[in-house]
C-alpha positions in Angstrom: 0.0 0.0 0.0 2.0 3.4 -1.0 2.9 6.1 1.8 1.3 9.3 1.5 3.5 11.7 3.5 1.8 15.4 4.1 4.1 18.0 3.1 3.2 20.5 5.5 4.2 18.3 8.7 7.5 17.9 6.6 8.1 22.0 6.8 6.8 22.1 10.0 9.8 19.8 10.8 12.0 21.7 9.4 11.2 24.9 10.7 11.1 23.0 13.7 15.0 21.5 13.7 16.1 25.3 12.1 14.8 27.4 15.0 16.5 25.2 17.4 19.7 25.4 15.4 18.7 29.0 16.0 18.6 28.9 19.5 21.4 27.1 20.4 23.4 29.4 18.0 21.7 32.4 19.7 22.9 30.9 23.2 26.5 30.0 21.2 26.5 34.0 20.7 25.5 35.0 24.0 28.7 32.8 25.5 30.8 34.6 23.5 29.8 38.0 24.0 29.8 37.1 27.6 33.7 36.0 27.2 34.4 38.4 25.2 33.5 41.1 28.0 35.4 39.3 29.7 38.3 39.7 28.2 37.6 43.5 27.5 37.5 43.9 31.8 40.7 41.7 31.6 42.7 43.7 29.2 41.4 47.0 30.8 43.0 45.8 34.1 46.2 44.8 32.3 46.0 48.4 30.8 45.8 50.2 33.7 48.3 47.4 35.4 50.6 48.5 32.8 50.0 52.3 33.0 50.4 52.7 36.7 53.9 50.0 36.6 55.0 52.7 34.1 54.0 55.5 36.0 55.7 54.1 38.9 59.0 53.5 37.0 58.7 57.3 35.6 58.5 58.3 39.8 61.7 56.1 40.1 63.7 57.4 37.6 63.1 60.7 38.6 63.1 59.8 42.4 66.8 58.0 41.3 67.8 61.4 39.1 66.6 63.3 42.6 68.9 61.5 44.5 71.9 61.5 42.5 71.4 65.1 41.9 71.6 65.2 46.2 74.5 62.8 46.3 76.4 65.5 43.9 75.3 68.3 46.3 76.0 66.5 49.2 79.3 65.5 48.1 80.1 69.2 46.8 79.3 70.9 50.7 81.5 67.7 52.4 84.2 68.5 50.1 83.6 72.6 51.6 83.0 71.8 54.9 86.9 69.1 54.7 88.6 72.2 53.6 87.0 74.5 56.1 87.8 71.9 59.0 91.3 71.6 57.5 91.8 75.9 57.6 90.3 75.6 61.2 92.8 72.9 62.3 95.2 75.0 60.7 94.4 78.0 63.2 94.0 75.8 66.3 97.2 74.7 65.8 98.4 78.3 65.7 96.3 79.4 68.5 97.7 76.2 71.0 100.6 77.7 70.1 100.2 81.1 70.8 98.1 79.5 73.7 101.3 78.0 75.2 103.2 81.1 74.7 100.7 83.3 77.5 100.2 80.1 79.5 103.9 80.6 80.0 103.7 83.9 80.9 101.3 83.9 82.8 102.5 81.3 84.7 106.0 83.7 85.6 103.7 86.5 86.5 101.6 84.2 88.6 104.7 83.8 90.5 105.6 87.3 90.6 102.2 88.3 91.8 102.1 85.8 94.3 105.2 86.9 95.6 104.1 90.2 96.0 100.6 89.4 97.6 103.3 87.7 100.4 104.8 91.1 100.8 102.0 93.1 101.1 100.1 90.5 103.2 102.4 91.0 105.6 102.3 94.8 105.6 98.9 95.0 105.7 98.2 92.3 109.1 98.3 95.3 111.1 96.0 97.4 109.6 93.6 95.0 108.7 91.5 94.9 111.5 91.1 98.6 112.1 89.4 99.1 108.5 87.1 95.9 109.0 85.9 97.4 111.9 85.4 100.8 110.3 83.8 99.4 106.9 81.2 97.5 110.1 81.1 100.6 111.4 80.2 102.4 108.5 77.1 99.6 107.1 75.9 99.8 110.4 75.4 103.3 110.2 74.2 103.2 106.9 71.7 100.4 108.1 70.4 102.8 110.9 70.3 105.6 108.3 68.0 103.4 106.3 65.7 102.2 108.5 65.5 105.8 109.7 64.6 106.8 106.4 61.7 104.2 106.3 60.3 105.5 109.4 60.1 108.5 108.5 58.7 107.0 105.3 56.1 105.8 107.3 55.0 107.9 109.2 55.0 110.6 106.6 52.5 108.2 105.1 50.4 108.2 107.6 50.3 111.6 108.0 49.6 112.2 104.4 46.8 109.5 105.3 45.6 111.5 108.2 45.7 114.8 106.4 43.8 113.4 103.6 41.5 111.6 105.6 40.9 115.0 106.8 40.3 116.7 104.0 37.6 114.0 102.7 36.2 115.1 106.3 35.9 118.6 105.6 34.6 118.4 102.1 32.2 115.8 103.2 33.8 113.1 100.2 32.6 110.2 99.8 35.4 107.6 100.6 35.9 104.9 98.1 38.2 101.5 98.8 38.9 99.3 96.0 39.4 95.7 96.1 40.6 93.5 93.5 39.8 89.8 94.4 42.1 86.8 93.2 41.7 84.3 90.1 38.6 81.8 91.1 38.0 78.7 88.8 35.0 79.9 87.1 37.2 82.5 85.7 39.1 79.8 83.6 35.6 79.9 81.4 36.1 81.0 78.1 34.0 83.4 77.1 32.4 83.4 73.3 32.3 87.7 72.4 32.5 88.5 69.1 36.4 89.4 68.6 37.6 88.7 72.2 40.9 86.8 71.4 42.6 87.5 74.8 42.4 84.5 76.7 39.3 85.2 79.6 41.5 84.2 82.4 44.4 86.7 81.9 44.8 88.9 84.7 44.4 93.0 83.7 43.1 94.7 86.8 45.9 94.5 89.3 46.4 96.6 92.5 50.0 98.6 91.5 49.9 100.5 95.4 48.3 101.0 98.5 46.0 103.7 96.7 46.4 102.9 92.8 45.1 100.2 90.4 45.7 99.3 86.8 43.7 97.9 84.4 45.3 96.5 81.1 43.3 97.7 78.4 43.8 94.6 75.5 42.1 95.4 72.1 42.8 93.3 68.9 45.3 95.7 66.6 45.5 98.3 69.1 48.7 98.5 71.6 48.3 98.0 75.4 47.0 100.9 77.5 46.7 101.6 80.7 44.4 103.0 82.8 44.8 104.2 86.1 42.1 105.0 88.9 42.8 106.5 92.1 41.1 105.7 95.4 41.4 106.0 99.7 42.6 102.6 99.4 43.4 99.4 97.9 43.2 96.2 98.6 44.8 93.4 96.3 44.3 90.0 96.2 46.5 89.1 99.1 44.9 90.9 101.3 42.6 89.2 104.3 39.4 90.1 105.3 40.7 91.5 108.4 43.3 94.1 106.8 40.0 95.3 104.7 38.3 95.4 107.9 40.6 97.5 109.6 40.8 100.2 107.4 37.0 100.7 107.8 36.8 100.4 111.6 37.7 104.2 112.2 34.5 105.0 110.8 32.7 103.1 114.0 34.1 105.5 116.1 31.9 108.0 114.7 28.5 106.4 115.7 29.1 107.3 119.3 30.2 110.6 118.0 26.2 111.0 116.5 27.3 110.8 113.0 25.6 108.1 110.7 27.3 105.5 108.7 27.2 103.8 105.7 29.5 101.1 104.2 27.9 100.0 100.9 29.9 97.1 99.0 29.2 98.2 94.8 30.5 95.7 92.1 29.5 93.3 89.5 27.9 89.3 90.0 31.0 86.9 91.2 33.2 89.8 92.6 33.0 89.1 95.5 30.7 91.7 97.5 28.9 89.3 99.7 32.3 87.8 100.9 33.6 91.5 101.4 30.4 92.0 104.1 29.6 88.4 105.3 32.6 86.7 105.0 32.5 82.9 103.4 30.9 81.1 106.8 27.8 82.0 107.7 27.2 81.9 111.4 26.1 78.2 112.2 22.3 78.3 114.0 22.4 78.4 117.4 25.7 78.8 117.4 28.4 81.9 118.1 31.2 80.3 117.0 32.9 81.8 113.5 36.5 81.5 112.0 37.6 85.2 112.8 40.1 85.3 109.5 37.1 85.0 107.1 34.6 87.1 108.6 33.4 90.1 106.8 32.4 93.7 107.4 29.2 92.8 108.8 30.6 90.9 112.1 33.3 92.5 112.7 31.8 95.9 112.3 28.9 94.6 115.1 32.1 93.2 117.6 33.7 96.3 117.0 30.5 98.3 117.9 29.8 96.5 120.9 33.3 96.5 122.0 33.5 100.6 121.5 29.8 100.4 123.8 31.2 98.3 126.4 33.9 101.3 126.9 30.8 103.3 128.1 28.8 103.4 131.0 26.9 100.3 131.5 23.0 100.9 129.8 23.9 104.6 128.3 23.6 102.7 124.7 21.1 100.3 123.6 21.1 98.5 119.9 18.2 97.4 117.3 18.6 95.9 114.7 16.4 95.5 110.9 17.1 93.8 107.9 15.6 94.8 104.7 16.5 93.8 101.0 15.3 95.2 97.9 13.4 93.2 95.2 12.4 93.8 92.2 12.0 97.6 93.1 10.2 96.4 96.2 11.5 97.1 99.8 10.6 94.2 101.9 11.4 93.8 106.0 12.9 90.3 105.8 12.3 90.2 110.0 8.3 90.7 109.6 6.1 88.4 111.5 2.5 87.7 112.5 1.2 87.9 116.2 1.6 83.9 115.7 5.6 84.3 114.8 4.9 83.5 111.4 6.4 84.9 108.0 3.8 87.8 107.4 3.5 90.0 104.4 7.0 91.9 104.1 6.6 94.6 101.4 6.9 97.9 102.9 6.6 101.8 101.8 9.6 104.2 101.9 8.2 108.1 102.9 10.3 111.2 103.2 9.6 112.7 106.7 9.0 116.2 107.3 12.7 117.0 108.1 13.8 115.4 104.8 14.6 111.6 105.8 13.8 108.8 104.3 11.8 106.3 106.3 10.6 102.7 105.9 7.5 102.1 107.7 6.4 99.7 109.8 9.9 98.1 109.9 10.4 95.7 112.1 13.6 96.0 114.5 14.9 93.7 117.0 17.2 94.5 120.0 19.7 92.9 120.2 23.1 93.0 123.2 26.1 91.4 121.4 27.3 90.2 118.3 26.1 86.8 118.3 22.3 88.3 118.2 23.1 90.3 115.5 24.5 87.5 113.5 21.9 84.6 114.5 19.0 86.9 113.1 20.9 88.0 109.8 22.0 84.1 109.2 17.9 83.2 110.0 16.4 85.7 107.1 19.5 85.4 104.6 17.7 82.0 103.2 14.8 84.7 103.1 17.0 86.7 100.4 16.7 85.7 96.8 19.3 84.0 94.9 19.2 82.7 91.6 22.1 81.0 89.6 23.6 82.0 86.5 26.1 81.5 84.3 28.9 83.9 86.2 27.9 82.3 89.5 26.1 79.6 90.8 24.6 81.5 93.9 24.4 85.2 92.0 21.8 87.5 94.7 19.2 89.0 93.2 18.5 91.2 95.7 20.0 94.8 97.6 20.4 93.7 101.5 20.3 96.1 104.0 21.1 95.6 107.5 21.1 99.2 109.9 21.9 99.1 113.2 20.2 102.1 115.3 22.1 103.3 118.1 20.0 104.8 120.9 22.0 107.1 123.6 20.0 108.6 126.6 23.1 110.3 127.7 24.5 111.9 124.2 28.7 112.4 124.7 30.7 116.0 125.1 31.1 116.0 121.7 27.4 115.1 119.9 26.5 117.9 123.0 28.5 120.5 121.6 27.4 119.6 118.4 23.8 119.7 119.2 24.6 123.4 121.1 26.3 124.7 118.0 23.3 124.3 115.8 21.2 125.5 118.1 22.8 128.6 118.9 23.3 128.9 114.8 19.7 128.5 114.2 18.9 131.1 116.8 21.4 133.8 115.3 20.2 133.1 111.9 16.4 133.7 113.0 15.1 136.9 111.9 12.2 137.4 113.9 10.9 135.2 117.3 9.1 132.1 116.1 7.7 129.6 118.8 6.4 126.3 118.3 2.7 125.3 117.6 1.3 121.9 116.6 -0.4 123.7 113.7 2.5 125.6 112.4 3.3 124.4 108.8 5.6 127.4 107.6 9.0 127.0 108.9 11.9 127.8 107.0 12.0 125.0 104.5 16.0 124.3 105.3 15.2 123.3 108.9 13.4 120.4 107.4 17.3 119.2 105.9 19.1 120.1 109.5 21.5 117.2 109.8 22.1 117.6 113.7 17.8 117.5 113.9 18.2 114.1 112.1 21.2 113.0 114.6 19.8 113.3 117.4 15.9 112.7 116.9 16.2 109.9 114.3 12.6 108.9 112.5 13.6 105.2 112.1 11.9 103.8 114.9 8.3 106.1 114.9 7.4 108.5 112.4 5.3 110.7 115.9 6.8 113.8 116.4 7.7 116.3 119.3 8.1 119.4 119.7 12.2 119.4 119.9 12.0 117.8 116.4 9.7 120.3 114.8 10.3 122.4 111.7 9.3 125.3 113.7 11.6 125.8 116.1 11.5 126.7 119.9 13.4 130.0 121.3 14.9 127.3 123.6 15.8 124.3 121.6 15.9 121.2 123.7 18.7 118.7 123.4 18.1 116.5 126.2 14.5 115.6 126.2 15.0 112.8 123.8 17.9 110.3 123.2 19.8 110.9 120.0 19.6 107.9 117.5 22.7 107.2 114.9 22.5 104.7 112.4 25.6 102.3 110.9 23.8 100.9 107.6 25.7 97.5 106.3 24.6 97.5 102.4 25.5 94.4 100.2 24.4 95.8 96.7 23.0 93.0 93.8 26.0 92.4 90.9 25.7 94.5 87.8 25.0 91.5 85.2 25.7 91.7 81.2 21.9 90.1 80.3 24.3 88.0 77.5 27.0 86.8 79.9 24.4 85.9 82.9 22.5 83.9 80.3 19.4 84.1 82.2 15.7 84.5 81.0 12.2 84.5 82.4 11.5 85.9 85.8 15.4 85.8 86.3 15.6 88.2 83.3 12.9 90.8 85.0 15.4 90.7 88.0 18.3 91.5 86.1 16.2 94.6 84.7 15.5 95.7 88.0 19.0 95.4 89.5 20.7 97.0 86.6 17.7 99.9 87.0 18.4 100.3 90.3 22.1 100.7 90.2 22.0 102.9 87.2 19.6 105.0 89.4 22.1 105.1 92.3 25.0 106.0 89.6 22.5 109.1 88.5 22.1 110.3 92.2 25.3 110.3 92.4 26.2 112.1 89.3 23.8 114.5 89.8 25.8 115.3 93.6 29.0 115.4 91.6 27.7 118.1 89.5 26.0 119.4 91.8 22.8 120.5 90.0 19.6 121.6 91.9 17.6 117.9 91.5 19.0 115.3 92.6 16.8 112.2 91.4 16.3 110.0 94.6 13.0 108.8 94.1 13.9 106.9 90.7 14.4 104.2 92.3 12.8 102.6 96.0 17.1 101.8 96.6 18.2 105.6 96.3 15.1 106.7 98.2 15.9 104.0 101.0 19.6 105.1 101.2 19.0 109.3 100.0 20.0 109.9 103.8 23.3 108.1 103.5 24.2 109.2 99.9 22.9 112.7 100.1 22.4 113.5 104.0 25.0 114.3 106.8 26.4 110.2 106.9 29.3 109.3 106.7 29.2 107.2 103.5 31.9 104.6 102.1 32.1 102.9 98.9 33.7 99.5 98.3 34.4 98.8 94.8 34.6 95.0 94.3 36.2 93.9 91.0 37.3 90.9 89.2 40.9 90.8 87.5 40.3 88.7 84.9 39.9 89.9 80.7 36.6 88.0 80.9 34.9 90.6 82.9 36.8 93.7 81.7 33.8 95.9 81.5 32.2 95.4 84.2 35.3 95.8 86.4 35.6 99.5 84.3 32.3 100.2 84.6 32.6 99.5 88.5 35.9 101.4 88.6 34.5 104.5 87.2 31.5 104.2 89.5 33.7 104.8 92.0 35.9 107.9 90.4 32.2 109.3 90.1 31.5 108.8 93.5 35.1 110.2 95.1 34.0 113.5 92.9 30.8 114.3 95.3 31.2 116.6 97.9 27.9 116.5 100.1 27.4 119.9 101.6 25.0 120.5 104.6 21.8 122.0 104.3 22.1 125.9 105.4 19.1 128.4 105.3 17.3 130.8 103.3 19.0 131.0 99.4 21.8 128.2 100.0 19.0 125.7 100.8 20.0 121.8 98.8 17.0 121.2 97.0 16.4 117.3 96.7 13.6 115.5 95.6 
């Protein structure tokens, strides 16, 4: 039977068989492209193989050229330097001989010399002794001479001291002490002001004399200048609290003498006010006990004050005491309680009086007998004082203290009597016509209402009531005995001047740093304003000047210590301080007199 075979299942075979043959060639070329890539990476590596081996044979030959082109120079300056060796063995051989030559010499002169010191050794045995004891002579007298000198040094000194001291005294100064504290850690901290490349820690305020400091003013491009301020006194860093004590204890005397006065510690945050007037240990409670060597003004100006009482008779003075700070333009009695003995409300008013003092009211005092009281209640309400930390110090205070200690005499000295008889007999000469007291008179002479001795000896701190001794209208017989005289020692640690950008605070702590500044820009005006002694002086700007306006302005005697920091880092501040003081040395506080030469203040 014949076989019938479809054509189209033949080509379908074929196509079949060819596209396979077509695949595996496909996969055939896809091997070879794949080797042949390979190959490309491999000759690319041997490339850049062979470019880098000849780039490193290029550095060798050149590194090789470099060296032999050293070797040539180095063999060019040894062949220099073996001819120079050669000329200078050349000369040393000259000099040893020449050397030999003097050694020689010197050698025979030696001899001859010595030979003559024999000689005149001899000669001179005799004598000898008879000029040592004249040359002893002679630096002894010289030594006495000397030490002479420095006495008299001394005491010309002190009497320069004295006599300036008195003058301050007559012109009615304001006495300003300076004192420059030492290098503390928190100094080391570098401070981040635009262009301040001196280092923060570098010392430029320095103490150059007993009555002279210098700062160092650095500036980038500018050479070093110096500026020099003058003052009573200096105090360095070496100096302990009790050599700045006693160079304010003469003003204590004074108390008992009827005067008032004021020692007021002025300076920036971290200069070390608080240790001037407290002293770095606090009084321990219940306790009396305190390292004398670090106690400040404040203790040892209340030992000294009882010690100068104890002189007297026994009872003739009796002592209160008040503490007060200022916060935030408030005055607040930091020893105000309740009838229960609890903290009451402590914000209180400050009221000019009718003879022109400034007084608090409502203040709380507390009598007190001997130092230890006085320091027990100051240590109880300093928790009571606000503190706040910043980035100059840790325990910065944000607040003015004020602690016054009112003296009470029933039987006023020989002095504050004559005193008191003086005035009197002025204010009766300068009367024109015969005025006598009435509890409805309210036209006396306005300049009775500034009488210092008025203030001395009828003092409105305790009760604002008064008599008829202490008013403005005055009596044809003025009476000095019918009430005891009152003299105040105000103790005044003043809040640091802060730079808002150096303290870093913000907040509350900002406000306070407004007020502080305020304040003491306030007490810089007053004090200006004294200086240039124009007829307003600007006390009630602020409730600090108004509290102290009988201190600043009045008959006190006031002094000023300048606290500053030595370091770059707080430059100025410590200038700014510095010529707060030079301000203050330039007012001279006249007393108030009558009729046209009446002070106006308001």
């Amino acid at each position: 039977m014949p076989l019938f075979i479809n054509r189209d299942q033949i080509f379908a075979h074929q196509v079949h068989l060819l596209e396979h043959k077509l695949r595996s060639k496909e996969e055939r070329i896809l091997e070879l492209e794949t080797e042949n890539a390979i190959l490309h990476l491999r000759l690319a590596e041997c490339l850049g193989k062979l470019r880098r081996d000849h780039e490193e044979e290029t550095k060798a030959l050149n590194h090789h050229q470099h060296q032999r082109n050293a070797q040539k120079l180095t063999r060019a300056a040894l062949a220099k330097l073996l001819s120079e060796v050669q000329a200078v063995k050349q000369d040393l051989s000259e000099l040893f001989a020449v050397y030999l030559s003097f050694s020689t010499e010197l050698e025979e002169q030696s001899k001859q010399l010595l030979d003559k010191l024999e000689q005149a050794t001899g000669s001179l045995n005799g004598h000898r002794g008879d000029e040592v004891q004249n040359l002893q002579a002679g630096v002894a007298a010289l030594e006495r001479s000397l030490e002479e000198e420095r006495e008299r040094c001394r005491a010309e000194r002190q009497r320069r001291k004295e006599l300036h001291n008195a003058l301050v005294e007559l012109r009615g100064n304001i006495r300003v002490h300076c004192r420059v504290r030492p290098v503390l850690p928190f100094d080391h901290v570098q401070s981040f002001t635009a262009g301040s490349r001196p280092a923060s820690s570098e010392e430029v305020v320095s103490a150059v004399s007993d009555d002279m400091v210098m700062v160092n003013c650095i500036k980038t491009g500018i050479p070093v200048q110096n500026k020099m301020f003058e003052f009573e006194r200096v105090h360095g860093p070496e100096d302990s609290q009790d050599a700045v004590f006693e160079e304010v204890k003469p003003l204590l005397t004074s108390l008992l003498d009827g005067y008032n006065v004021c020692i007021m510690a002025y300076g920036q945050t971290g200069s070390g006010k608080t240790h001037t007037m407290m002293g770095s240990q606090l009084l321990e409670e219940h306790s009396g006990t305190q390292q004398e060597t670090r106690q400040g003004i404040i203790p040892n100006a209340a030992a000294e004050l009882f010690r100068l009482i104890s002189e007297k008779p026994a009872g003739s003075y009796t002592v209160e005491v008040s503490v007060m700070e200022v916060y935030n333009n408030e005055v607040l009695d930091l020893l105000a309680r309740d009838e229960q003995g609890n903290a009451a409300d402590q914000r209180r008013d400050v009221m000019t009086t009718s003879s022109g003092a400034s007084q608090v009211i409502s203040l709380t005092y507390e009598p007190v007998c001997n130092t230890s009281e006085v320091m027990q209640i100051i240590s109880s309400v300093l928790k009571l004082r606000a503190h706040c930390p910043t980035l100059v110090h840790t325990d910065s205070s944000r607040s003015h203290l004020i602690v016054t200690l009112t003296i009470s005499s029933k039987s006023p000295n020989a002095l504050a009597l004559a005193r008191k008889l003086q005035s009197a007999k002025k204010d009766m000469q300068g009367s024109t016509q015969k005025e006598w007291w009435s509890p409805r008179c309210r036209r006396a002479n306005p300049a009775n209402r500034h009488s210092s001795d008025d203030h001395l000896f009828a003092s409105t701190a305790t009760s604002p009531c008064r008599s008829p001794s202490h008013s403005p209208c005055p009596s044809p017989r003025p009476s000095i005995s019918q009430a005891p005289f009152k003299t105040k020692l105000q103790l005044v640690d003043l809040a640091g001047s802060e730079c808002v950008g150096m303290s870093g605070v913000s907040g509350a702590a900002l406000w306070e740093v407004s007020c502080i500044n305020r304040s003491l820009s306030a007490l810089s005006d007053v004090l200006g304003a004294l200086a240039e002694q124009r007829p307003h002086v600007p006390y009630r700007n602020s409730k600090l000047t108004h509290l102290l306006q009988d201190a600043i302005g009045g008959d006190a005697k006031l002094l000023v210590m300048l606290c500053v920091s030595p370091t770059q880092r707080f430059i100025t501040e410590s200038l700014q301080s510095l010529g707060f003081g030079t301000r203050a040395r330039q007012v001279q506080k006249e007393l108030p007199r009558r009729k046209n030469n009446t002070l106006k203040v308001k």
